[in-house]
C-alpha positions in Angstrom: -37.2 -7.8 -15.5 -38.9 -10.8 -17.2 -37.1 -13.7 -18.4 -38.1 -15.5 -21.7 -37.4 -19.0 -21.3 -37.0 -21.0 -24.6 -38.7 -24.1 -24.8 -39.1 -26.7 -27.5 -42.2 -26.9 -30.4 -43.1 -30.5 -28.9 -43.7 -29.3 -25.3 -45.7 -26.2 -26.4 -48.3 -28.3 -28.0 -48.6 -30.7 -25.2 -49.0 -27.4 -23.4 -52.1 -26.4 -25.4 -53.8 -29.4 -25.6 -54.0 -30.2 -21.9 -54.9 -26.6 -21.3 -57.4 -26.7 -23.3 -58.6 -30.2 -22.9 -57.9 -31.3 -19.3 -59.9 -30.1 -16.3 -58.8 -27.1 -14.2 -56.5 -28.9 -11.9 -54.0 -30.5 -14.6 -53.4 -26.6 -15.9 -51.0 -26.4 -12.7 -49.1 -29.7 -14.4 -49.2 -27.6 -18.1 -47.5 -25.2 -16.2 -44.9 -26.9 -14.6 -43.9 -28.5 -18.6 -43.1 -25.1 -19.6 -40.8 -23.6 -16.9 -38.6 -26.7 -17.6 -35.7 -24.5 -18.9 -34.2 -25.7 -21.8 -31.0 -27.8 -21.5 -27.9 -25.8 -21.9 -26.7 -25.3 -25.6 -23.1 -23.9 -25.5 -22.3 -21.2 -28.1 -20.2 -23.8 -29.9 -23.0 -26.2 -29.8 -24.9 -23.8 -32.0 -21.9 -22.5 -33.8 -21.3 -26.5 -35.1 -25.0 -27.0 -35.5 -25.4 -23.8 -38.1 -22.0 -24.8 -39.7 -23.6 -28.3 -40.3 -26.7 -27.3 -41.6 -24.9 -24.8 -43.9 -24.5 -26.9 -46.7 -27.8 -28.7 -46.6 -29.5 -24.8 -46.7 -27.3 -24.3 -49.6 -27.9 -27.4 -51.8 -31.6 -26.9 -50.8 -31.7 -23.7 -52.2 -29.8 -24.6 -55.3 -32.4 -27.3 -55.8 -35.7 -25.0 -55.6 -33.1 -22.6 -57.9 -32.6 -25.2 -60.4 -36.3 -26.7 -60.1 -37.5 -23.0 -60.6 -35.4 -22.3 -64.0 -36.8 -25.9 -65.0 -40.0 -24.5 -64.8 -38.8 -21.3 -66.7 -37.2 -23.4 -69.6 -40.0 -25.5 -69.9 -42.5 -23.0 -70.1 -40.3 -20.6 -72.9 -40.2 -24.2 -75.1 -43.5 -23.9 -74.7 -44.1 -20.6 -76.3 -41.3 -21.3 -78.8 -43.5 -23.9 -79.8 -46.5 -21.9 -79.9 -44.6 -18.8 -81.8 -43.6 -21.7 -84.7 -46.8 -22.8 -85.3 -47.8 -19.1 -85.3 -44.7 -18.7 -87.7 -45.6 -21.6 -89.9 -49.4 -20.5 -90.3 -48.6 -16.5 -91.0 -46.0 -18.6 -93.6 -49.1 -20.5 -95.3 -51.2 -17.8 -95.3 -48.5 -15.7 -97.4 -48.1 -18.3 -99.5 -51.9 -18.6 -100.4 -52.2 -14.8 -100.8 -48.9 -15.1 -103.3 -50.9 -18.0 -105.2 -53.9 -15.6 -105.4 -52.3 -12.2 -106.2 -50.4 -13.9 -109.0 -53.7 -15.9 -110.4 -55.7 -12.7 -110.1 -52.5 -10.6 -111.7 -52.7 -13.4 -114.6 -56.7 -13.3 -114.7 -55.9 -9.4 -114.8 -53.7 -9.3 -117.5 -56.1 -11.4 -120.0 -59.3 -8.8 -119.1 -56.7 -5.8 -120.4 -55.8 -7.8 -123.4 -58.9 -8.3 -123.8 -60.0 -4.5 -123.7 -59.9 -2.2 -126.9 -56.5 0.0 -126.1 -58.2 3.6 -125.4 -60.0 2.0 -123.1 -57.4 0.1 -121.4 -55.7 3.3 -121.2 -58.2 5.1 -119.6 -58.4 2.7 -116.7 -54.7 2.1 -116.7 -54.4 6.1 -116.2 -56.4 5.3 -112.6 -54.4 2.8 -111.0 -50.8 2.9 -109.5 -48.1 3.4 -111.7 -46.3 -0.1 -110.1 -49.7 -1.8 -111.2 -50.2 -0.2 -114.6 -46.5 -1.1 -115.4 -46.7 -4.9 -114.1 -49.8 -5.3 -116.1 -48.2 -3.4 -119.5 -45.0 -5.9 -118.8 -47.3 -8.7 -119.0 -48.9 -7.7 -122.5 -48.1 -8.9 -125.7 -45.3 -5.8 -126.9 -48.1 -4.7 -129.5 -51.0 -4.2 -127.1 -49.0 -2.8 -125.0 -47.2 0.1 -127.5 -51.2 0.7 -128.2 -52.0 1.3 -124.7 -49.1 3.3 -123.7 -49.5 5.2 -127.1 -53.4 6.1 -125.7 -51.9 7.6 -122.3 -51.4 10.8 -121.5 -47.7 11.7 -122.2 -47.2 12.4 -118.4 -48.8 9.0 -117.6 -46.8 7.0 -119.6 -43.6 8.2 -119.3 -44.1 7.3 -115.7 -45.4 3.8 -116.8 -42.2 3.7 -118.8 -39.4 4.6 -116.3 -41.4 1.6 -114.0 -40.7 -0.7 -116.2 -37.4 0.1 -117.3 -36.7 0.4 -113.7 -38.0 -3.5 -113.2 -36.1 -4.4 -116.5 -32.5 -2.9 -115.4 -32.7 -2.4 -111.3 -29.7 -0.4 -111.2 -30.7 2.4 -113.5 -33.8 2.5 -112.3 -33.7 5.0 -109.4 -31.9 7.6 -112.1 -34.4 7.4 -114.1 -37.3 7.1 -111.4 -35.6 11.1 -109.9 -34.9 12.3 -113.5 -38.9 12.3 -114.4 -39.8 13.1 -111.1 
């Protein structure tokens, strides 16, 4: 039966450098180095040495734990920051496309009031009901009576229940399923 004898980190690189460096005759002196047994560690010698290292293992590891979530919280400010630019663009960006839709609803509404009324009307018969009714809100009362007047009776009865359902939100949705 073989017997492993312990022997320190120190003495086992000594061990390989002069095997491998030195001549042939100093590898009988290498050899000697290592079957120096160990001196004798008692089992409370190792039991105090673990129980003394204990707390330095533990604060160690709380240190790489608390480094690590460092590293976490810095990097989700990061994309914090990144989502409120993100955040802030998408915001200017809806705000221009507001500005637009209403100058091009405005621009819009002159070209119909500029139209002759059965011709308004047949256009107005093409689009949305939302958009025809927005536009019809926008007219002066009299062009608008005129265009309406030119719709089909289906067509602007729709038209009509949009707007009424813009003017009074709370009837609206009776009046939206009563002419559906």
């Amino acid at each position: 039966m073989s017997r492993f004898v312990p022997c320190s980190l120190p003495a086992l690189a000594a061990g390989a450098v002069l095997a491998f460096a030195a001549p042939a005759h100093a590898q009988t002196a290498t050899a000697s180095i290592l079957d120096v047994p160990p001196p004798d560690a008692s089992m409370a010698d190792i039991e105090r040495f673990c129980i003394n290292i204990t707390d330095a293992a533990r604060e160690r590891r709380y240190a790489l734990q608390k480094a690590e979530l460092e590293a976490l919280r810095e990097e989700i400010e990061m994309k914090i920051a990144i989502l409120e630019d993100k955040r802030a663009a998408l915001k200017n960006w809806v705000e221009l496309r507001e500005e637009y839709a209403s100058q091009a609803s405005d621009d819009l509404v002159e070209v119909y009031s500029k139209m002759r009324p059965d011709a308004a009307a047949q256009r107005m018969e093409k689009l949305p009901g939302e958009l025809s009714a927005a536009l019809l809100s926008k007219l002066n009362p009299r062009m608008a009576g005129t265009i309406l007047n030119e719709m089909s009776a289906e067509r602007a009865a729709l038209v009509t229940v949009i707007m009424s359902a813009a003017a009074d939100k709370d009837q609206g949705a009776e009046n939206q399923e009563a002419v559906q």
